[in-house]
N, C-alpha and C positions, 0 to 999 in steps of 0.2 A: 317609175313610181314617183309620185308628187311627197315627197318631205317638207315638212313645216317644221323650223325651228324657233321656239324662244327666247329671245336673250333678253336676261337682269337688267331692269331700268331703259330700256330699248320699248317704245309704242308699240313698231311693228315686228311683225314676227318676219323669216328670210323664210320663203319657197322656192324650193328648187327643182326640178324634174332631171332626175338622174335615172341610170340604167343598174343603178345596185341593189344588191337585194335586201332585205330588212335584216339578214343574218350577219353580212357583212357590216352595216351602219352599225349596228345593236355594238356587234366586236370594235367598230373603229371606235365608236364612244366611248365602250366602254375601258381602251385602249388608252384614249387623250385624259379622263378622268381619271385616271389611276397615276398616268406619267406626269400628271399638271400641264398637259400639254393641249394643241390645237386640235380640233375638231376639222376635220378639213372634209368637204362632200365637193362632189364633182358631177355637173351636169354633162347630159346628154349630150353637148356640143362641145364638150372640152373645157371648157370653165372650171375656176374651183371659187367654193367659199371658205375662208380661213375666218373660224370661230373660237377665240379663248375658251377651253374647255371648263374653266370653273366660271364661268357667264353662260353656259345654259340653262335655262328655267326649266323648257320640257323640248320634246322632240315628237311630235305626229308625223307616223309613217303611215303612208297613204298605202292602195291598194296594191298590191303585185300584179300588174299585166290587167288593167284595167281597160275595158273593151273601146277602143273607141266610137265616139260619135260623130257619124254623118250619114252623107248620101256615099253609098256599094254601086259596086254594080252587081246585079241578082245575075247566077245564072238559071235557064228556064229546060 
């Protein structure tokens, strides 16, 4: 799933493509906001981002298991 986040005074926003699911972000969020603490998301390849949790503006959760696009192979 592709997550977009916001941050306070920041032009652009951080997207990330990680393998978690909107339940688990919604909970870590809503985890670092209440502790004053970091926002931490973890892409697909092992990566993390470390976000001051009171510097988030918004957070867009992309699709769950969003089909991808290209050329298959059909079978016949």
């Amino acid at each position: 799933m592709e997550v977009k986040v916001g941050i306070r005074n920041v032009a652009r926003e951080v997207a990330v493509e990680t393998n978690a699911t909107a339940a688990e972000l919604e909970a870590s969020l809503g985890d670092a906001i209440a502790g004053n603490g970091v926002f931490t998301l973890a892409d697909d390849k092992g990566r993390k981002v470390l976000i001051p949790a009171a510097q988030v503006a918004y957070v867009d959760l992309g699709v769950e298991n969003a089909r991808p696009v290209g050329f298959g192979a059909l079978n016949s």
